[in-house]
Backbone as a chain_set.jsonl record, in Angstrom:
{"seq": "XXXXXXXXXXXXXXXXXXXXXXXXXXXXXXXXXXXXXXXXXXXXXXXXXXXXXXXXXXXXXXXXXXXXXXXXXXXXXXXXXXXXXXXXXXXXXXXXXXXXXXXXXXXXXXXXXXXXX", "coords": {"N": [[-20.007, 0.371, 10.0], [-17.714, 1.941, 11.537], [-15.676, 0.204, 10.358], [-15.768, 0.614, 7.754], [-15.934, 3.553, 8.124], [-12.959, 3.494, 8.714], [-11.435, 2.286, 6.461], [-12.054, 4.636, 5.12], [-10.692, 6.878, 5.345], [-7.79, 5.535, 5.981], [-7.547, 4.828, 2.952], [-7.436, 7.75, 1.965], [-5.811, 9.057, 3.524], [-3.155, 7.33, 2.535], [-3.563, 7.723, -0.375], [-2.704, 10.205, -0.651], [-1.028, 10.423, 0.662], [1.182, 9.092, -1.445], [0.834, 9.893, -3.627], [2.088, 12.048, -5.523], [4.497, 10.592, -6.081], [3.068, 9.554, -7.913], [2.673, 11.123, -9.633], [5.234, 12.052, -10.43], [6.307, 9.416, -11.588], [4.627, 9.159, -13.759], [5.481, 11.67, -15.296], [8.238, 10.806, -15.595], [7.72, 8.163, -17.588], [6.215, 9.867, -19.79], [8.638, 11.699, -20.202], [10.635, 9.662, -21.186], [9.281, 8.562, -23.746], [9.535, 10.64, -25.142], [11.776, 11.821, -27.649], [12.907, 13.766, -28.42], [13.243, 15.052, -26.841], [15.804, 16.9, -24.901], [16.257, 17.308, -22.588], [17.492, 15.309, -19.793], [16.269, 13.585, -17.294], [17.684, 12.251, -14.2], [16.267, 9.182, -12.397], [14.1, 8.931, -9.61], [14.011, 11.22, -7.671], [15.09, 13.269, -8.733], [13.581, 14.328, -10.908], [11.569, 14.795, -9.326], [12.733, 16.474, -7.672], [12.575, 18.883, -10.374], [10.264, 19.101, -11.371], [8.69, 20.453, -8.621], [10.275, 22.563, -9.022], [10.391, 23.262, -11.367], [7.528, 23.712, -11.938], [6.292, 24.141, -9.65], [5.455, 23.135, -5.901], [2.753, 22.664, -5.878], [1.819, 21.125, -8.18], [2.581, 18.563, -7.927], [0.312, 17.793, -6.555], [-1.321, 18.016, -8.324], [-4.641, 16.84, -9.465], [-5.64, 15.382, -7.525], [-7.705, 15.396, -5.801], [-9.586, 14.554, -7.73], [-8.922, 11.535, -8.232], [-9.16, 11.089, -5.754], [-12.155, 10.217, -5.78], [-12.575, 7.709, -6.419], [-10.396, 6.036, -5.298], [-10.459, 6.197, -2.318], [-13.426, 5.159, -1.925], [-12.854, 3.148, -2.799], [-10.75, 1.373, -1.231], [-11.906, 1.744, 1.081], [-14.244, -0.18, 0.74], [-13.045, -2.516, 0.21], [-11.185, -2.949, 2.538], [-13.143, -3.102, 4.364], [-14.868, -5.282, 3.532], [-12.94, -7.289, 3.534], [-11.952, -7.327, 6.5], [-14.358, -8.181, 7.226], [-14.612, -10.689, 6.288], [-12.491, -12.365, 7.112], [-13.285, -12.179, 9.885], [-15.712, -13.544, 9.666], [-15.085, -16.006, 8.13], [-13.721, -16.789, 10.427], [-11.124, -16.656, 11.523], [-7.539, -16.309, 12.871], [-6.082, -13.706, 14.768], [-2.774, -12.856, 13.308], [-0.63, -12.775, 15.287], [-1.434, -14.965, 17.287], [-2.252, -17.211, 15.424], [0.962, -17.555, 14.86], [1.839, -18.032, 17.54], [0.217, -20.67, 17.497], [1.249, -22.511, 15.612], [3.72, -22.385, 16.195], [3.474, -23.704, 19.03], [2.187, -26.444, 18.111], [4.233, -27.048, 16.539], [6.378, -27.934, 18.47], [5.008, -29.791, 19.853], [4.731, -31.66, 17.968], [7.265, -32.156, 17.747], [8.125, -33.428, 19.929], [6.589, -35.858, 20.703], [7.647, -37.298, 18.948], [10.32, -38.058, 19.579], [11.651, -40.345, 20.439], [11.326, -42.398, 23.098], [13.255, -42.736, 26.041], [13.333, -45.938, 27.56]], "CA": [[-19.735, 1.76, 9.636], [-16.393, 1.995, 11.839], [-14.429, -0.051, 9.334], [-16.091, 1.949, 6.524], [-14.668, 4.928, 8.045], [-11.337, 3.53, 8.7], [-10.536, 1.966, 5.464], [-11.734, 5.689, 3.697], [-9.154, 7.421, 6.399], [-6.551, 4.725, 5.525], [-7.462, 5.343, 1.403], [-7.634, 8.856, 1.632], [-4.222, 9.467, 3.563], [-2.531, 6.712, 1.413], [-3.475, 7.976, -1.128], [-2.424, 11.503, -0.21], [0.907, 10.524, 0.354], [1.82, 8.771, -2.486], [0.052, 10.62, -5.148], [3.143, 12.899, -5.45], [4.876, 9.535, -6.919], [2.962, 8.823, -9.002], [3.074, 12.385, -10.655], [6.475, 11.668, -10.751], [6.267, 8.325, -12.313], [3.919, 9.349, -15.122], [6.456, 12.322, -15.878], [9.199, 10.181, -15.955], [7.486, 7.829, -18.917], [6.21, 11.046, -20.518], [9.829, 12.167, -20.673], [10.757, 8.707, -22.066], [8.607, 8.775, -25.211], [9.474, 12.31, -25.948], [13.029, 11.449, -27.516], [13.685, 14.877, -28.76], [13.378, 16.394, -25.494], [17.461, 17.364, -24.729], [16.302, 17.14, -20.911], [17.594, 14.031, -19.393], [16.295, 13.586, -15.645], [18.087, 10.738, -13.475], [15.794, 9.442, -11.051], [12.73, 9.655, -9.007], [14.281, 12.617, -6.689], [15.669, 14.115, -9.871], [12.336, 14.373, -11.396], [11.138, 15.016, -7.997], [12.623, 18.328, -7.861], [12.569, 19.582, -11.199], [8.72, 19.099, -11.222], [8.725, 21.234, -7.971], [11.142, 24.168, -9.578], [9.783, 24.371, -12.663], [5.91, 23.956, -11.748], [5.925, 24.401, -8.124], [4.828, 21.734, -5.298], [1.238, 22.626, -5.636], [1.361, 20.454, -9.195], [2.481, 17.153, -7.521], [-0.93, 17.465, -6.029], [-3.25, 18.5, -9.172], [-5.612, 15.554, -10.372], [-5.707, 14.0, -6.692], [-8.874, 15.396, -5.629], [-10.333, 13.111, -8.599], [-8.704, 10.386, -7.347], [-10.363, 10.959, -4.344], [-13.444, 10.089, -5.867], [-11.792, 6.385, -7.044], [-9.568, 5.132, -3.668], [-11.076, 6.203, -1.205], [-14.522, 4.124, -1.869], [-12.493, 1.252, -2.907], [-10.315, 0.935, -0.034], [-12.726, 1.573, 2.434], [-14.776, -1.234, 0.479], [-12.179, -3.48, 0.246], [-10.985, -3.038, 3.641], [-14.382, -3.784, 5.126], [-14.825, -6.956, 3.242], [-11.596, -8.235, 4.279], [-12.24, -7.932, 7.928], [-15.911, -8.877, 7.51], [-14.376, -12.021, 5.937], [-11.9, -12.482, 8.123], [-13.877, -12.39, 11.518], [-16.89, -14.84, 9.433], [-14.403, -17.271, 8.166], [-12.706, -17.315, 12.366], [-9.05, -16.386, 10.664], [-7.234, -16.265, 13.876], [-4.76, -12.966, 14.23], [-1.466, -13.309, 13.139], [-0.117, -13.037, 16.527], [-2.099, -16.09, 17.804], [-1.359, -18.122, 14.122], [2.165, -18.152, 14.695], [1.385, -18.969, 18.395], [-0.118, -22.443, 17.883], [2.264, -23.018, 14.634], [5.082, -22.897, 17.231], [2.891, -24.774, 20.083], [1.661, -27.44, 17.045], [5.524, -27.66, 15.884], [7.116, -28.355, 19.685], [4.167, -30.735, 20.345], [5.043, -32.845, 17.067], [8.879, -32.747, 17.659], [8.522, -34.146, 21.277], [5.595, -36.773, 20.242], [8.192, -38.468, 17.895], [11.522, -38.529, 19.957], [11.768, -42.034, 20.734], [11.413, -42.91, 24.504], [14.642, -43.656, 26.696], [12.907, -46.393, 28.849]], "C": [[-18.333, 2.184, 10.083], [-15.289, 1.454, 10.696], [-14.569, 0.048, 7.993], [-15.114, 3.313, 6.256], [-13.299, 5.074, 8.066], [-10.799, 3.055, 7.392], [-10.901, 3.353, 4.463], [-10.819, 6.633, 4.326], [-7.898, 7.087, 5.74], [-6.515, 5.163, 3.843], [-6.621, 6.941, 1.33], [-5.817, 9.088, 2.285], [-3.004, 8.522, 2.614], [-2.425, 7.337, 0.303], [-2.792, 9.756, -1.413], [-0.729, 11.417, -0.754], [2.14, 9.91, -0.467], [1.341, 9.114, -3.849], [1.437, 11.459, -6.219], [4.309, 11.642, -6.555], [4.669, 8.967, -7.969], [2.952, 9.764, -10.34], [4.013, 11.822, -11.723], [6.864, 10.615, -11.791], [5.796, 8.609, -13.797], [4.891, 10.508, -15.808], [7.646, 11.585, -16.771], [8.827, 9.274, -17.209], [6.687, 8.932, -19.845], [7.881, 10.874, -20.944], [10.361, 10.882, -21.828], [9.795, 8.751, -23.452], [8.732, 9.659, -25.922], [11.475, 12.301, -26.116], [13.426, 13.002, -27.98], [13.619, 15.633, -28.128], [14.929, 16.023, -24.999], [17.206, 16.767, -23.373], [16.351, 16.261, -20.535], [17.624, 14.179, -17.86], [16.454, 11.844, -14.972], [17.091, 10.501, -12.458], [14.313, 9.872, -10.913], [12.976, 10.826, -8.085], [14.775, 13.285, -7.566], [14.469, 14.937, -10.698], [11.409, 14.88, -10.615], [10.988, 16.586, -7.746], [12.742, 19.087, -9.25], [11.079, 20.03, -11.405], [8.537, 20.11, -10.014], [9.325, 22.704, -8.05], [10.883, 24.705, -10.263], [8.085, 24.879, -12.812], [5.402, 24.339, -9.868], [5.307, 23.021, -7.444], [3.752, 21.718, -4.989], [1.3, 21.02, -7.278], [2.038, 19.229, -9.151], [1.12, 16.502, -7.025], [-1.954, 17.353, -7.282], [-3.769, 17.12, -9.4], [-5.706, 14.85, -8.832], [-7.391, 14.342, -5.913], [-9.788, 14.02, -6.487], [-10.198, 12.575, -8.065], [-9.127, 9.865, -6.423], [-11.297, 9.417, -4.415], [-13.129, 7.912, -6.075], [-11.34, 5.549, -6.264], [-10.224, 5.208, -2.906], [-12.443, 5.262, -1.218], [-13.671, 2.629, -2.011], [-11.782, 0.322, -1.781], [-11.109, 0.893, 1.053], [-13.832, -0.026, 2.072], [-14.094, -2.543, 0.808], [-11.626, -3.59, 1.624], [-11.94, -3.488, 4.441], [-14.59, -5.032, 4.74], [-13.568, -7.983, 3.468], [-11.666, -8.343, 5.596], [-13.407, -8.539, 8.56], [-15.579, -10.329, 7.395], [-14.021, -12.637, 6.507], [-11.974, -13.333, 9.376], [-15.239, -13.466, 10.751], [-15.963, -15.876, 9.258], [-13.275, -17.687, 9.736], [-11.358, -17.445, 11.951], [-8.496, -15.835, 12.402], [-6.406, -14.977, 13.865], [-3.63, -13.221, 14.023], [-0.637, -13.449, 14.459], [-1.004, -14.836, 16.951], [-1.986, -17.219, 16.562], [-0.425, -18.492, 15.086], [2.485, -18.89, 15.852], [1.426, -20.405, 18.448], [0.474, -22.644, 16.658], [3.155, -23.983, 15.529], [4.649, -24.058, 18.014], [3.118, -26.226, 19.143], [2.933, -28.263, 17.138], [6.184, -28.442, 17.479], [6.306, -29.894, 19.692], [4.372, -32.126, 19.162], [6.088, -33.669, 17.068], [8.518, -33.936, 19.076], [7.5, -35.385, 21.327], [6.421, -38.226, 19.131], [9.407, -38.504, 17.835], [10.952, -39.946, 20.344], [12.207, -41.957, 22.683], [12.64, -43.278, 25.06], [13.649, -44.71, 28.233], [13.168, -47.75, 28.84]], "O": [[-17.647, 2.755, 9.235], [-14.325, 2.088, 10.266], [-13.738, -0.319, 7.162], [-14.366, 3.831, 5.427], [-12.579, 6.015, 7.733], [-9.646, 3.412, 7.148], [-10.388, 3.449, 3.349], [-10.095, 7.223, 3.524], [-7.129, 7.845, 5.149], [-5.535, 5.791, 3.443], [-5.537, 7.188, 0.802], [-4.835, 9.24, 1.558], [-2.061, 9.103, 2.076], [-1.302, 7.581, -0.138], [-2.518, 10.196, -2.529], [0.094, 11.807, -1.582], [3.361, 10.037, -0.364], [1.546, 8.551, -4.924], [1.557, 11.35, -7.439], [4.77, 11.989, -7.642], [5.339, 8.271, -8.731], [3.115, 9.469, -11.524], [3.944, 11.417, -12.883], [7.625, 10.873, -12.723], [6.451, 8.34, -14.804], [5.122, 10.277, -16.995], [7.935, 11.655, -17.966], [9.616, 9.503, -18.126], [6.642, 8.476, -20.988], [8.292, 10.099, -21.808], [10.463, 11.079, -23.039], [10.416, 9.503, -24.202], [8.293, 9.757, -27.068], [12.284, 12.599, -25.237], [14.603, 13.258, -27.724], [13.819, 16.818, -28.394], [15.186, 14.85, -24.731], [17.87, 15.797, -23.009], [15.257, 15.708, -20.643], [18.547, 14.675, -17.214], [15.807, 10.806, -15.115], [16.907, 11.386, -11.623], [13.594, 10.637, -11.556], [11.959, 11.426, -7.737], [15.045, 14.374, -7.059], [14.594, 16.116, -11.03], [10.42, 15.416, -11.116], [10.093, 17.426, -7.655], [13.131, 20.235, -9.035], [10.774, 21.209, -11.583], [7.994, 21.065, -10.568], [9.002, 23.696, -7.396], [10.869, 25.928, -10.399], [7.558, 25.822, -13.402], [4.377, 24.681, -9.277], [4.819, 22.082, -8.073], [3.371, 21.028, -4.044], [0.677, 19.981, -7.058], [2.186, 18.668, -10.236], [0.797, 15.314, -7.016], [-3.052, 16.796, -7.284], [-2.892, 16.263, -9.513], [-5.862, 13.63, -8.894], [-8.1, 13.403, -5.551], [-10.357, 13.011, -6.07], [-10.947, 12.511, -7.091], [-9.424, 8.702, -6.15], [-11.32, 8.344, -3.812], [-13.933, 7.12, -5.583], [-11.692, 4.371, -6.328], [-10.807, 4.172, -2.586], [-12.433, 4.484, -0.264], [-13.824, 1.51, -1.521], [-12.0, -0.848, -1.47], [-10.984, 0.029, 1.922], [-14.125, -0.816, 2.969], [-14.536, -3.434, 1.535], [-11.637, -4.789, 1.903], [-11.616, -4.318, 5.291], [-14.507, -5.932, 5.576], [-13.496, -9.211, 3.526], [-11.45, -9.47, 6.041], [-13.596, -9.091, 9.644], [-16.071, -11.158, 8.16], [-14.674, -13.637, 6.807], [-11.406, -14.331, 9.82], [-15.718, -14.24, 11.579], [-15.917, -16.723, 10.15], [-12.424, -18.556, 9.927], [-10.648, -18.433, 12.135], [-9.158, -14.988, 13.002], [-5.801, -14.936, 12.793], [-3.272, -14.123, 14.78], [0.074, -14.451, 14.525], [-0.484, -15.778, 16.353], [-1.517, -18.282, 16.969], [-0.603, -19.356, 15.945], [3.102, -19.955, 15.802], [2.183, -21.162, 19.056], [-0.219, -23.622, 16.379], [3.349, -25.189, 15.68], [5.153, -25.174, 17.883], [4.045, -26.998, 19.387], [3.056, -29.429, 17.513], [6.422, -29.648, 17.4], [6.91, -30.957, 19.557], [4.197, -33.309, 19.454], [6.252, -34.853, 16.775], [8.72, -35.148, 19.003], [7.754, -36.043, 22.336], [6.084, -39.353, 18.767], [10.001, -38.789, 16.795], [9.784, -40.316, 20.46], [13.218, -41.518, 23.231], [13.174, -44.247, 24.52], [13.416, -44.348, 29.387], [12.905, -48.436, 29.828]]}, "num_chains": 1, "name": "protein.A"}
């Protein structure tokens, strides 16, 4: 249940704080398809604030509630089965990996200098 709740935490603010982008994004190919619109905006901060001037910075947010309903289960899903997996298949942490990489690698080099004797 802990890494339930943390991967719909992790969704939910992720998704929070890049929602705003993706507004943006979908504007920006809107605008592209619409060739007889005069208005040419450079840019994701160009687009950024015109969307904020002309609609205000409540309507970077609209449609993310939905969304909600969409990330947040999936990440918290997906996040749980990745560390369930993880800790069943004995995946070591990355700190401790690169650890015995290094150890592994020293222990090979010095195994196959050639002896001065």
């Amino acid at each position: 249940m802990v890494k339930l709740a943390c991967g719909s935490v992790a969704g939910l603010l992720g998704q929070t704080f890049t929602y705003p982008l993706d507004v943006v994004r979908r504007q920006m190919q809107v605008q592209r398809l619409r060739a007889s619109n005069n208005l040419q905006v450079k840019g994701t901060m160009g687009t950024l604030v015109m969307i904020a001037q002309k609609e205000g910075w409540k309507h970077l947010f609209s449609g993310l509630s939905i969304n909600y309903l969409k990330v947040v289960p999936s990440v918290a899903i997906g996040f749980t089965v990745y560390d369930t997996m993880k800790a069943y298949l004995k995946v070591p942490p990355r700190e401790k990996a690169i650890v015995e990489v290094a150890t592994n690698k020293r222990e090979s080099q010095t195994s196959t200098l050639p002896s001065s004797q």
